[in-house]
PQR file with spaces between the fields and no chain letter, atoms N, CA, C, O and H, PARSE charges and radii, in Angstrom:
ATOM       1  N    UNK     1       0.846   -1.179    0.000 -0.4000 1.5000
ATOM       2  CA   UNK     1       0.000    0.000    0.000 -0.0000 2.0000
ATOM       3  C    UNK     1       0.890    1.241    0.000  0.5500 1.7000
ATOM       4  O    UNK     1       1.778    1.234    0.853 -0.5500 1.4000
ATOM       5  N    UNK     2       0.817    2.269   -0.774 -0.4000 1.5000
ATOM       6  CA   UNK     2       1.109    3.208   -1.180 -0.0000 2.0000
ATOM       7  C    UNK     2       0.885    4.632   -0.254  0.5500 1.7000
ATOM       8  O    UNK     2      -0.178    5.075   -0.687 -0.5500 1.4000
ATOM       9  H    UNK     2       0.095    2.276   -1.466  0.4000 1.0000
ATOM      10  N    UNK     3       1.362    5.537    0.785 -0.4000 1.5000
ATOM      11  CA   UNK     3       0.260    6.473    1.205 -0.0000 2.0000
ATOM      12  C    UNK     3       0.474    7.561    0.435  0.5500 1.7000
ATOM      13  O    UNK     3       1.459    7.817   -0.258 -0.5500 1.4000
ATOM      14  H    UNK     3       2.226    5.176    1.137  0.4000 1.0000
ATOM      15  N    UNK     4      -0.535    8.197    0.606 -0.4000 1.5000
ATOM      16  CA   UNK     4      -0.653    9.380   -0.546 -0.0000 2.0000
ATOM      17  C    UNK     4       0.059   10.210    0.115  0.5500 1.7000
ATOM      18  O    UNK     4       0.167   10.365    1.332 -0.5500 1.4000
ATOM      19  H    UNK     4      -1.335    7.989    1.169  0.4000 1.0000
ATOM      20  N    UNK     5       0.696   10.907   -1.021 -0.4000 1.5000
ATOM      21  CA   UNK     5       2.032   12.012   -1.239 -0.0000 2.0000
ATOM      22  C    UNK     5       1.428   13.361   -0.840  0.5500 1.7000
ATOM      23  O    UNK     5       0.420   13.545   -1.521 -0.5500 1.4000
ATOM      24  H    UNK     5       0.608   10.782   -2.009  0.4000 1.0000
ATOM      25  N    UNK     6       1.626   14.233   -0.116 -0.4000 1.5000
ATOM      26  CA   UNK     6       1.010   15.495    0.465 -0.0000 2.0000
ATOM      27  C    UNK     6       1.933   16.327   -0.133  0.5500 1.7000
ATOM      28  O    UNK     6       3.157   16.271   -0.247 -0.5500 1.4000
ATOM      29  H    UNK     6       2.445   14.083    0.437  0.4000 1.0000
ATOM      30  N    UNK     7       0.790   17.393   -0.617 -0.4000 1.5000
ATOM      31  CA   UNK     7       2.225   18.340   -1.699 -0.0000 2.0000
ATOM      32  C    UNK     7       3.122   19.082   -0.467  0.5500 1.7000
ATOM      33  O    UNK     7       2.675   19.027    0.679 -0.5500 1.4000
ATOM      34  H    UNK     7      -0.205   17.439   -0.524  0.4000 1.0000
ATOM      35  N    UNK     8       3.851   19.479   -0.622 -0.4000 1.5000
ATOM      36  CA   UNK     8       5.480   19.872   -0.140 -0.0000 2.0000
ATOM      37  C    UNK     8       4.968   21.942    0.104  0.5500 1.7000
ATOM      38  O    UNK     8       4.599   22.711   -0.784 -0.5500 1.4000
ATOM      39  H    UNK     8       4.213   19.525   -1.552  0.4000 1.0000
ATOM      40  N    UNK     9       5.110   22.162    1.209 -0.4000 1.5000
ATOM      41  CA   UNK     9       4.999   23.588    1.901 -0.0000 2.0000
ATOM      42  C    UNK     9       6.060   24.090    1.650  0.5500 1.7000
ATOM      43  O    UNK     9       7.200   23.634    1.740 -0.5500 1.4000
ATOM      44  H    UNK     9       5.409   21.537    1.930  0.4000 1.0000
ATOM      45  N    UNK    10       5.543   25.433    1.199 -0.4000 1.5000
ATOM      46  CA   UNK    10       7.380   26.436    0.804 -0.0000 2.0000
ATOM      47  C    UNK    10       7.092   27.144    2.225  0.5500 1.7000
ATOM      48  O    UNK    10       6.112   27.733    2.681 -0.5500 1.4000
ATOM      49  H    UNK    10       4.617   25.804    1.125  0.4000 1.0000
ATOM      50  N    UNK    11       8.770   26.731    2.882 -0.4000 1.5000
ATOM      51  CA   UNK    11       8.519   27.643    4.090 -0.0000 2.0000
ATOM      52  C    UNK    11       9.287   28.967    3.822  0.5500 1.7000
ATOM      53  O    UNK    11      10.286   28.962    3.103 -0.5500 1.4000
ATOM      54  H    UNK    11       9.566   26.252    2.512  0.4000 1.0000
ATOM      55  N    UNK    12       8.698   30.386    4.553 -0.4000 1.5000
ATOM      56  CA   UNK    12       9.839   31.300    3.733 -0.0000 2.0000
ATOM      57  C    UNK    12      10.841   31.552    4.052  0.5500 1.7000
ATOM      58  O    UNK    12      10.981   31.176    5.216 -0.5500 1.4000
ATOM      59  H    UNK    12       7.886   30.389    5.138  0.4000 1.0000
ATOM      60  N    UNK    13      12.130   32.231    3.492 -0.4000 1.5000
ATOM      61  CA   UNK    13      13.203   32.593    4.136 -0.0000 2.0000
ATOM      62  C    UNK    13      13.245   33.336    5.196  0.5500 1.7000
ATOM      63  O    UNK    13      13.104   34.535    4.956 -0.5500 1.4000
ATOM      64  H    UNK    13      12.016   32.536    2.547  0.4000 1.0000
ATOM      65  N    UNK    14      13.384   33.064    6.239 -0.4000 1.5000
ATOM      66  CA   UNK    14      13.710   34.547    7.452 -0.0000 2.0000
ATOM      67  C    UNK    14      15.036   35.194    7.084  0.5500 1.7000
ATOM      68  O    UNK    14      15.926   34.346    7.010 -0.5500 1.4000
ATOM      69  H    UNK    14      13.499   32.090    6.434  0.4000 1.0000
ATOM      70  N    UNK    15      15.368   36.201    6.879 -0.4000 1.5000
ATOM      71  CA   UNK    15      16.950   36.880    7.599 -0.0000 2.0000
ATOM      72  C    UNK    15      17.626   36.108    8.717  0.5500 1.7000
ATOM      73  O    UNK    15      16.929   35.632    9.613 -0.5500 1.4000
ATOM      74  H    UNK    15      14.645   36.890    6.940  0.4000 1.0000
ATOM      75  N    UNK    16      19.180   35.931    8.717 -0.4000 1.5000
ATOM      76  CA   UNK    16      19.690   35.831   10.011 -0.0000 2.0000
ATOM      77  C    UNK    16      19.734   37.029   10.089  0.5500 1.7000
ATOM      78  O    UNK    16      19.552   37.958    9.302 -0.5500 1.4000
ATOM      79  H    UNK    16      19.746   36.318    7.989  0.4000 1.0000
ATOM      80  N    UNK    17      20.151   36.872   11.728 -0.4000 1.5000
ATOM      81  CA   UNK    17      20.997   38.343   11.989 -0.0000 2.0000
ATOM      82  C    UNK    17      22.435   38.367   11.428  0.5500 1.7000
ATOM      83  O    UNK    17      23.167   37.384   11.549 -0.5500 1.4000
ATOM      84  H    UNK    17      20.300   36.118   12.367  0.4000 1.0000
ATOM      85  N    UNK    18      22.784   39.362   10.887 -0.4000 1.5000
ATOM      86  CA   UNK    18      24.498   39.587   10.819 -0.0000 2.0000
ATOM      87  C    UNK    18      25.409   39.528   11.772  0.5500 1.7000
ATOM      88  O    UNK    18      24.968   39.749   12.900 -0.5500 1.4000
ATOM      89  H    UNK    18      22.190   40.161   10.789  0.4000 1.0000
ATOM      90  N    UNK    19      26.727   39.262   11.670 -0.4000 1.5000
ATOM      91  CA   UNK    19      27.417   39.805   12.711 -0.0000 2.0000
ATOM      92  C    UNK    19      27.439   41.207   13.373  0.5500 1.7000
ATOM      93  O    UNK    19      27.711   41.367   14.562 -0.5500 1.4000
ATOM      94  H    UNK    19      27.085   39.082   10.753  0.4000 1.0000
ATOM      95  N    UNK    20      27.070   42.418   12.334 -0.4000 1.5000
ATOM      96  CA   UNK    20      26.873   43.331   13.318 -0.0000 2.0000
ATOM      97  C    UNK    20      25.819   43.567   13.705  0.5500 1.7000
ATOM      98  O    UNK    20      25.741   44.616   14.344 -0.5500 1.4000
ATOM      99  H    UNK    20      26.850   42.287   11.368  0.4000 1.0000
ATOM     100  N    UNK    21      25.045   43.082   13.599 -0.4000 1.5000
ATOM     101  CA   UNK    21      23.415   43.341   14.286 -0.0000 2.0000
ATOM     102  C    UNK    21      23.188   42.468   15.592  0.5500 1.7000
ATOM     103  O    UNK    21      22.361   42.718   16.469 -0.5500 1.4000
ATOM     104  H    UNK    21      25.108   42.230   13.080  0.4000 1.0000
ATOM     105  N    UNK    22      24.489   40.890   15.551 -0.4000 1.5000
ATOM     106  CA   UNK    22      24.426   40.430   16.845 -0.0000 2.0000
ATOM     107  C    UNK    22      24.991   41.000   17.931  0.5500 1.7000
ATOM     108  O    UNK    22      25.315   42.156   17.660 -0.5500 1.4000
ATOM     109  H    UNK    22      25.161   40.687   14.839  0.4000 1.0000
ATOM     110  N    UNK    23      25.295   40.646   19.224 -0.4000 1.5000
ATOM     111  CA   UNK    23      25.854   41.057   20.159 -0.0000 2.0000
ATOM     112  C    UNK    23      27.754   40.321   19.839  0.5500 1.7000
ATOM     113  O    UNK    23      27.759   39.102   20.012 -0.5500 1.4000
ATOM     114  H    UNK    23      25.033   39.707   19.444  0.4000 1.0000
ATOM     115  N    UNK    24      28.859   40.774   19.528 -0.4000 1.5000
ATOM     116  CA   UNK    24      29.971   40.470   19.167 -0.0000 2.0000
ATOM     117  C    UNK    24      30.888   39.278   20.272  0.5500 1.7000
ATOM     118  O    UNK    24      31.724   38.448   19.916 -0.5500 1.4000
ATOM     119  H    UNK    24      28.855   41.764   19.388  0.4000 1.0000
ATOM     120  N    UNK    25      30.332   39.586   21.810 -0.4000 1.5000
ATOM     121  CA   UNK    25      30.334   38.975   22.855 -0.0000 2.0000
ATOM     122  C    UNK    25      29.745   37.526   23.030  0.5500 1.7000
ATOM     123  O    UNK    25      30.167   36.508   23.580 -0.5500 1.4000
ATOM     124  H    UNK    25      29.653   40.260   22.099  0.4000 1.0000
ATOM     125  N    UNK    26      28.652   37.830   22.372 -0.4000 1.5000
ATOM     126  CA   UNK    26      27.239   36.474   23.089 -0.0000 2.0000
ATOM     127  C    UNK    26      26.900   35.950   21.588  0.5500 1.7000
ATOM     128  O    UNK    26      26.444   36.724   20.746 -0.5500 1.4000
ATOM     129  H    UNK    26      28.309   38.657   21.925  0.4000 1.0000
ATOM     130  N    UNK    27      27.149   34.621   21.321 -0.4000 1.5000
ATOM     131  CA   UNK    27      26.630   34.338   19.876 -0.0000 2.0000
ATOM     132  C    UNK    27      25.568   33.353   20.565  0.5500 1.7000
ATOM     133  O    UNK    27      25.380   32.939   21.709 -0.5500 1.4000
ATOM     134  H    UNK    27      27.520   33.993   22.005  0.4000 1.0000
ATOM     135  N    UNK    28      25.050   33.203   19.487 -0.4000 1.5000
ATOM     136  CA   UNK    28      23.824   32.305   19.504 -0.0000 2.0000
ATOM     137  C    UNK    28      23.687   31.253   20.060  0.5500 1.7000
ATOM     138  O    UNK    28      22.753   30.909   20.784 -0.5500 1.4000
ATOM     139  H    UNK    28      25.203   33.539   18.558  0.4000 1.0000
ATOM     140  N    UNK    29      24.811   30.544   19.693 -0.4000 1.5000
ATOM     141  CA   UNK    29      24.974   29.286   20.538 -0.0000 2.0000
ATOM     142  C    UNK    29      26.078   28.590   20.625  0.5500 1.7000
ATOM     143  O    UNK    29      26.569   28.370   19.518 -0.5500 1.4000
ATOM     144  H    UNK    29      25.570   30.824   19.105  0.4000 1.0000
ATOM     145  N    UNK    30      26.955   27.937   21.961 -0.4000 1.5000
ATOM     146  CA   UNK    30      27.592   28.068   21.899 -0.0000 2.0000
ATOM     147  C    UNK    30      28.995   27.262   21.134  0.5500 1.7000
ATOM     148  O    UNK    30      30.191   27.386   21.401 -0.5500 1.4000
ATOM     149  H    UNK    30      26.556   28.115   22.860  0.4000 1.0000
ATOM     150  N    UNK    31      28.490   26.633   20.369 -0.4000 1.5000
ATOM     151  CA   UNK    31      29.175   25.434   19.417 -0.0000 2.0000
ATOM     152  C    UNK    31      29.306   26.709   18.071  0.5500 1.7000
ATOM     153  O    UNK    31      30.390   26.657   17.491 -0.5500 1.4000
ATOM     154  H    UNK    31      27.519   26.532   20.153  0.4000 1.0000
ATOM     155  N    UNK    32      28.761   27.319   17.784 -0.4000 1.5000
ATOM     156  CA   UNK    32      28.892   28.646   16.657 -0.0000 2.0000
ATOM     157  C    UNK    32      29.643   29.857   17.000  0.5500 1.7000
ATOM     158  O    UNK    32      29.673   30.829   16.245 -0.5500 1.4000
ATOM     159  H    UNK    32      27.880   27.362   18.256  0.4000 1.0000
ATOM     160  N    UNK    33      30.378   29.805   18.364 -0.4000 1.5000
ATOM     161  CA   UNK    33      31.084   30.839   18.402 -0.0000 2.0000
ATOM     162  C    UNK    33      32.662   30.644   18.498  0.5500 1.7000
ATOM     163  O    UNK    33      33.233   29.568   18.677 -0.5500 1.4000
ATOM     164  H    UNK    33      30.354   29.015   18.977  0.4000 1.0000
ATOM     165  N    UNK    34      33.160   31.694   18.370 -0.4000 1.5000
ATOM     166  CA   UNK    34      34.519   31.368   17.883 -0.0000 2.0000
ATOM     167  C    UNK    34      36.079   31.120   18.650  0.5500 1.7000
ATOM     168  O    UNK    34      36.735   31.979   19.241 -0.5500 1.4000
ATOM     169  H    UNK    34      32.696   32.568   18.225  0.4000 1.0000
ATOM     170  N    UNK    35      36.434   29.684   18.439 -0.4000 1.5000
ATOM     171  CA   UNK    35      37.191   29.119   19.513 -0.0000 2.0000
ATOM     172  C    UNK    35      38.071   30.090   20.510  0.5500 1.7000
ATOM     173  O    UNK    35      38.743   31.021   20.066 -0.5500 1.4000
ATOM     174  H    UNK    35      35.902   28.987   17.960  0.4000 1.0000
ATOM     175  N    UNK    36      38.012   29.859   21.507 -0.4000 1.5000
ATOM     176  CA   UNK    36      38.978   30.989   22.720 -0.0000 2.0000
ATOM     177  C    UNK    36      40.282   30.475   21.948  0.5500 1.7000
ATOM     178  O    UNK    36      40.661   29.494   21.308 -0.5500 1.4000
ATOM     179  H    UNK    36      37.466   29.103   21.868  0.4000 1.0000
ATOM     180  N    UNK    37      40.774   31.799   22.415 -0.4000 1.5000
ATOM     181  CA   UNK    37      42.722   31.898   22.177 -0.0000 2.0000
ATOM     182  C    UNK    37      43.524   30.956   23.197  0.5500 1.7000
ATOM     183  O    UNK    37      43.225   30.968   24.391 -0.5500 1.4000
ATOM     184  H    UNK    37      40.466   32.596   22.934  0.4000 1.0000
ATOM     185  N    UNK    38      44.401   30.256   22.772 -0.4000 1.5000
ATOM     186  CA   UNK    38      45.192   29.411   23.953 -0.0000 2.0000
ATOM     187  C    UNK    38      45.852   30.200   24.699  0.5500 1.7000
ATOM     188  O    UNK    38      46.605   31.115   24.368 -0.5500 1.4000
ATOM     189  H    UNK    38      44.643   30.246   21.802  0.4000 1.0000
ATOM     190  N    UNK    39      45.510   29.772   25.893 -0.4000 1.5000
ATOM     191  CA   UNK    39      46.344   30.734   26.949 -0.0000 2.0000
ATOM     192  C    UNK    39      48.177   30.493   26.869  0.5500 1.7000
ATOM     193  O    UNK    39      48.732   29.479   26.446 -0.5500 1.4000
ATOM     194  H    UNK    39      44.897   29.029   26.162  0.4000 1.0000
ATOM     195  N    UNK    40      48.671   31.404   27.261 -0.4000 1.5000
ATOM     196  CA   UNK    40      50.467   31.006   27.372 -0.0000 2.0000
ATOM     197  C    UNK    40      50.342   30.373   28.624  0.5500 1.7000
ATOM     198  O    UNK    40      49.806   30.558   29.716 -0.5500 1.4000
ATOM     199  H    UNK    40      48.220   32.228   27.604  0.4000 1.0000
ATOM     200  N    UNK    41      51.652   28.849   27.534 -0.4000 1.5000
ATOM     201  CA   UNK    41      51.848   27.754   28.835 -0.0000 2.0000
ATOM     202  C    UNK    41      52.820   28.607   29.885  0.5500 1.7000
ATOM     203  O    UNK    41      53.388   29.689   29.738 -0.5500 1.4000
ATOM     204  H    UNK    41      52.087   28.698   26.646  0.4000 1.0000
ATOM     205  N    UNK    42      52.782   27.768   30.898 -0.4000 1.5000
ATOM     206  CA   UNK    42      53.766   28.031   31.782 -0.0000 2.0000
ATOM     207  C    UNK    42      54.921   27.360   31.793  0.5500 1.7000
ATOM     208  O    UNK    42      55.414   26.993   32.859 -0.5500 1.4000
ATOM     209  H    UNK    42      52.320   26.889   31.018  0.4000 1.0000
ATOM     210  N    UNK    43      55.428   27.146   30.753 -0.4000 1.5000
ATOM     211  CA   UNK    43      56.696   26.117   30.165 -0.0000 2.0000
ATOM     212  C    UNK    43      56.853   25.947   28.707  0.5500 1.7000
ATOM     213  O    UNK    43      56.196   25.141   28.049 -0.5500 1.4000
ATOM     214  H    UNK    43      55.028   27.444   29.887  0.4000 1.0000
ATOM     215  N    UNK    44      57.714   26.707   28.252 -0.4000 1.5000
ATOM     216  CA   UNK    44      57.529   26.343   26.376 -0.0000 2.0000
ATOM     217  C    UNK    44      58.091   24.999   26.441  0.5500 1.7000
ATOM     218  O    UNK    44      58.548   24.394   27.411 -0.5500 1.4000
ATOM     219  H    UNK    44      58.248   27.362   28.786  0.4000 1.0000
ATOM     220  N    UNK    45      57.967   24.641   25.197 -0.4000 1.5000
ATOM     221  CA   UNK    45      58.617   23.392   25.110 -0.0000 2.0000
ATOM     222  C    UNK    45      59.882   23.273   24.225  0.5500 1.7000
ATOM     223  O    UNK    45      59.797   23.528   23.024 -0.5500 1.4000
ATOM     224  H    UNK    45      57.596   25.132   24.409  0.4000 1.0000
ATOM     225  N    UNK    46      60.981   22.913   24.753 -0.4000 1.5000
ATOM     226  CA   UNK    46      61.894   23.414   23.741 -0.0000 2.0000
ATOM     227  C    UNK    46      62.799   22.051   23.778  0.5500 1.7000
ATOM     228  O    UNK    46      63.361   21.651   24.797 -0.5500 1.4000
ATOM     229  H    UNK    46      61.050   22.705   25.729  0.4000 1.0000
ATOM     230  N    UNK    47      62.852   21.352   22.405 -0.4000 1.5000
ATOM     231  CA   UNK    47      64.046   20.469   21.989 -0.0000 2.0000
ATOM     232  C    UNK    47      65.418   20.398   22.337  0.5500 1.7000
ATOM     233  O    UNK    47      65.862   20.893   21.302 -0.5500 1.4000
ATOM     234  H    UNK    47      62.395   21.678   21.577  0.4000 1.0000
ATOM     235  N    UNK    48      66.447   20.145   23.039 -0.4000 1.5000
ATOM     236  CA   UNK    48      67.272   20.286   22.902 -0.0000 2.0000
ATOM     237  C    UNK    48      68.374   19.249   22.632  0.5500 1.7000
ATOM     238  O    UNK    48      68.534   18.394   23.504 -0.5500 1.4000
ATOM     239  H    UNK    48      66.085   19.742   23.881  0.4000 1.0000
ATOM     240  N    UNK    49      69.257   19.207   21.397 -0.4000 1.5000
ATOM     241  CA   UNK    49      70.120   18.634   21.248 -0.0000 2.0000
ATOM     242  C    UNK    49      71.519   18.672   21.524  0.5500 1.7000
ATOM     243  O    UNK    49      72.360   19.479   21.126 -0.5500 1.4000
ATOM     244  H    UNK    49      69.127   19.901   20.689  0.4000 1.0000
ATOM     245  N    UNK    50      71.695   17.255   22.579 -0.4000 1.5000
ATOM     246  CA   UNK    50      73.036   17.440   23.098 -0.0000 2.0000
ATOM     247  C    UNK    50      74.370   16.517   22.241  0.5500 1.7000
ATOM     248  O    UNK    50      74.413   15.332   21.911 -0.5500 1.4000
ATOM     249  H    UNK    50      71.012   16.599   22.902  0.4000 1.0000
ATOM     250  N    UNK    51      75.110   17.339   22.115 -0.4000 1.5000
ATOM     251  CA   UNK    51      77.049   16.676   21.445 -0.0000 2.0000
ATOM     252  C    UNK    51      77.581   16.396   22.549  0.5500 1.7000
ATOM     253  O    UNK    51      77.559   17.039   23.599 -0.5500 1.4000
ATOM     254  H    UNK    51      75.075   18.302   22.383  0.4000 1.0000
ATOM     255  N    UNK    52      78.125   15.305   22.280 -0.4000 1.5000
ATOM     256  CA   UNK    52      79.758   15.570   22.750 -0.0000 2.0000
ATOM     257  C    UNK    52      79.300   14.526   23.919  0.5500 1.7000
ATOM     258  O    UNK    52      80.176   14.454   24.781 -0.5500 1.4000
ATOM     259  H    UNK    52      78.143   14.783   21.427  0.4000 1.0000
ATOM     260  N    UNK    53      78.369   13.842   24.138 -0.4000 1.5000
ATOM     261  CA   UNK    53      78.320   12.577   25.285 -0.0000 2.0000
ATOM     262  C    UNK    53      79.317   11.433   24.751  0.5500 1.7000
ATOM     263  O    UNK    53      79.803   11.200   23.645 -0.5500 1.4000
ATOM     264  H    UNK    53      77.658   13.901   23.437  0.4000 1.0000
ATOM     265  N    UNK    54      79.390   10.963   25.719 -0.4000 1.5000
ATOM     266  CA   UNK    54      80.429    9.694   25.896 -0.0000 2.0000
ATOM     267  C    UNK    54      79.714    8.500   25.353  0.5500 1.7000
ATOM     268  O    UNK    54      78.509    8.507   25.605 -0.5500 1.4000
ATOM     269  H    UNK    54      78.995   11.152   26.617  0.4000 1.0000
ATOM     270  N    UNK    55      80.163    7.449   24.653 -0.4000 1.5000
ATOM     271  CA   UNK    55      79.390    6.386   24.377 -0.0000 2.0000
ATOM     272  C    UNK    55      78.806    5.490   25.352  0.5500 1.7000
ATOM     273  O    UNK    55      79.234    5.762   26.474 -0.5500 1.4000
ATOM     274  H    UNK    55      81.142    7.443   24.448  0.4000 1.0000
ATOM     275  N    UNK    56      77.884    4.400   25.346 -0.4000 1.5000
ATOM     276  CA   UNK    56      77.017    3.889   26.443 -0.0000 2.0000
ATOM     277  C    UNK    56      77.825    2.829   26.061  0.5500 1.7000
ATOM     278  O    UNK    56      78.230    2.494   24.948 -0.5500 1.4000
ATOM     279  H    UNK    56      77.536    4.179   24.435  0.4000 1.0000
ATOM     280  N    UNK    57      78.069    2.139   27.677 -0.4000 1.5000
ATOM     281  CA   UNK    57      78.649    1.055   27.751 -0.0000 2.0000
ATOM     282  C    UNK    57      78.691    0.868   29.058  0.5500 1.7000
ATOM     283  O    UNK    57      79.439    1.336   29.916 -0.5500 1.4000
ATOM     284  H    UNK    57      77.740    2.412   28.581  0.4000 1.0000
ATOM     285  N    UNK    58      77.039   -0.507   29.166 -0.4000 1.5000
ATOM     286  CA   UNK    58      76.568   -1.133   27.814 -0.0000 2.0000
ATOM     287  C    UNK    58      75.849   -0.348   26.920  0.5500 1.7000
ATOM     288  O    UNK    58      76.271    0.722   26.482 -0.5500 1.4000
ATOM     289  H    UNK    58      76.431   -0.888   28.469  0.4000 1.0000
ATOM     290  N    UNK    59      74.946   -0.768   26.679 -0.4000 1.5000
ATOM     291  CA   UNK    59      74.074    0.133   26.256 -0.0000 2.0000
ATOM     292  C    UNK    59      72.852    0.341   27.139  0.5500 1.7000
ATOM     293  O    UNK    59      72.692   -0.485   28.038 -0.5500 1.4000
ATOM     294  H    UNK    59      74.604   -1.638   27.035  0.4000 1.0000
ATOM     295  N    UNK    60      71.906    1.392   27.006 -0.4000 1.5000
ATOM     296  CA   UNK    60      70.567    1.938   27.808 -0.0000 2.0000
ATOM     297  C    UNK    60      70.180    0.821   28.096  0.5500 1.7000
ATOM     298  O    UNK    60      70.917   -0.144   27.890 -0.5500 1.4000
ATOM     299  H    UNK    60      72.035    2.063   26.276  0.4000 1.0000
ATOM     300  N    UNK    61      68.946    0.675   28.637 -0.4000 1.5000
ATOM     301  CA   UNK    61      68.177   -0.572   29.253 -0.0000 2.0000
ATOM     302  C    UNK    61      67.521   -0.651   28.398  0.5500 1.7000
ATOM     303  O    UNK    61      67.381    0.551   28.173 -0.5500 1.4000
ATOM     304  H    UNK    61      68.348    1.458   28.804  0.4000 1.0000
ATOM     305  N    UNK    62      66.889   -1.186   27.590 -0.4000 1.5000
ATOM     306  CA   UNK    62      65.573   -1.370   26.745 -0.0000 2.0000
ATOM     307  C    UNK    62      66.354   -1.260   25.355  0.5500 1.7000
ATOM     308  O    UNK    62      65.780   -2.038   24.593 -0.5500 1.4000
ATOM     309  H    UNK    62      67.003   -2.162   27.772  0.4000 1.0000
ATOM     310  N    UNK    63      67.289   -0.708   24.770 -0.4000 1.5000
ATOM     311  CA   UNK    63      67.852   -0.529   23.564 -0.0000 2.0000
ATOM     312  C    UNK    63      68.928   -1.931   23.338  0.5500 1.7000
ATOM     313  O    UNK    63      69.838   -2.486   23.954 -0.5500 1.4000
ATOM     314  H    UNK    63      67.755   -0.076   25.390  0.4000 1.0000
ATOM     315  N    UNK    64      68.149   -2.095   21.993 -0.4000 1.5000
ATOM     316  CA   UNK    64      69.283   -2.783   21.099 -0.0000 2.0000
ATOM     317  C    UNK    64      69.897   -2.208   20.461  0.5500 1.7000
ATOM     318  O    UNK    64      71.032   -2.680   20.384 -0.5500 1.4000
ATOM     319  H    UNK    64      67.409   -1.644   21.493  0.4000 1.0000
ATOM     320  N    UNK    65      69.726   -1.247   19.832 -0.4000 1.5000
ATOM     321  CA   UNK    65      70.772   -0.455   18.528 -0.0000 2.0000
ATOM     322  C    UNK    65      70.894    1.239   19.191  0.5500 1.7000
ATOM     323  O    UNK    65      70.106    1.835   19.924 -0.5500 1.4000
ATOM     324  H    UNK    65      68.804   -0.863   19.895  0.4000 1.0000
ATOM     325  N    UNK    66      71.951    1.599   18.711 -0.4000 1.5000
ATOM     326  CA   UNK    66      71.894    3.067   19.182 -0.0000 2.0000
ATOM     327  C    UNK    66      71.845    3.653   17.776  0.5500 1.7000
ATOM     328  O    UNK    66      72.156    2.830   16.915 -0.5500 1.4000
ATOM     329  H    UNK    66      72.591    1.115   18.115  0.4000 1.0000
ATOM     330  N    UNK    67      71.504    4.978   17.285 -0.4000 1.5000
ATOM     331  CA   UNK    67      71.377    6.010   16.627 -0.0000 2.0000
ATOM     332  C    UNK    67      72.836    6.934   16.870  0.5500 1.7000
ATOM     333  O    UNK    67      73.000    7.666   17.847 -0.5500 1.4000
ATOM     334  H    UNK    67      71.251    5.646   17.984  0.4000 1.0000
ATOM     335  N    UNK    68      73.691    6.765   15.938 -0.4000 1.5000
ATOM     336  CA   UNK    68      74.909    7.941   16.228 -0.0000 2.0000
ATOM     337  C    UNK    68      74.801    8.409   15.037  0.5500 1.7000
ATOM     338  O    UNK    68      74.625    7.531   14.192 -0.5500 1.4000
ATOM     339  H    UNK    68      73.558    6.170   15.145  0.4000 1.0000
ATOM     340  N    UNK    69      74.857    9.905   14.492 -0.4000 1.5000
ATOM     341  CA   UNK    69      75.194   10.787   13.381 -0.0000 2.0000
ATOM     342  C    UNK    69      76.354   10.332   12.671  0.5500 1.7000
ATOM     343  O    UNK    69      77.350    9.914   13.262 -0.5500 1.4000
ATOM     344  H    UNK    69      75.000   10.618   15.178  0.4000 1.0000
ATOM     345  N    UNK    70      76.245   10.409   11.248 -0.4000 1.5000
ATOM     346  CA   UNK    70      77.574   10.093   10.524 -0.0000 2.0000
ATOM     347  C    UNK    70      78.474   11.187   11.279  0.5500 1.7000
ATOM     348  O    UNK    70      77.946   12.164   11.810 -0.5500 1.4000
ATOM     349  H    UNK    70      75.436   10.749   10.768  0.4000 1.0000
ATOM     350  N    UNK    71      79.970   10.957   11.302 -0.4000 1.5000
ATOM     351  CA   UNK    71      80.732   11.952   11.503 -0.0000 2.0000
ATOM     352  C    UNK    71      81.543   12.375   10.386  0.5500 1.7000
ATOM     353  O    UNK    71      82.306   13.286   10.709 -0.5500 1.4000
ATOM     354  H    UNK    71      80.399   10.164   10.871  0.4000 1.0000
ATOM     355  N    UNK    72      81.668   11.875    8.699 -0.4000 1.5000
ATOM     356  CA   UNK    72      81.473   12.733    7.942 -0.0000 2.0000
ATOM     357  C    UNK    72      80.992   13.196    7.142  0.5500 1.7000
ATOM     358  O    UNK    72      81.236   12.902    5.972 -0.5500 1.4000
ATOM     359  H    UNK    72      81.048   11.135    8.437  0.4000 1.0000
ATOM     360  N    UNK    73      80.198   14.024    7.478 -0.4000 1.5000
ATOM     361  CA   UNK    73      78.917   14.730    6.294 -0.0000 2.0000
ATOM     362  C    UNK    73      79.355   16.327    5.814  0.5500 1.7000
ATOM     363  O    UNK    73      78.636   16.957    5.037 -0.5500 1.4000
ATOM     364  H    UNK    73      80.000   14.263    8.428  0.4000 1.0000
């Protein structure tokens, strides 16, 4: 059985509001407004690479192979 097809309602366009007609503070909701700024850590994070260590012997605990830089490049 088939049910009968009901013709289709044009609903009309409303306007949004614009950004300047909203409040710039308070958006609509809050998944639509625009992500906060990350605050500064209290610790950057910074890489540092050290030369000039002594070779391991044996080696680390958990390591089979070590990683040493060619020395001539």
């Amino acid at each position: 059985m088939i049910p009968e097809q009901q013709p289709r309602r044009v609903v009309p366009h409303t306007p949004q509001a614009t950004s300047s007609q909203a409040a710039p503070s308070q958006a609509a909701s809050p998944w639509a407004s625009a992500p906060a700024r990350p605050k500064e850590r209290a610790t950057s994070r910074l890489r540092k690479v050290v030369e000039g260590l002594p070779d391991w012997e044996p080696l680390p605990p958990g390591e089979m192979t070590v990683r040493r830089p060619k020395k001539d490049l």
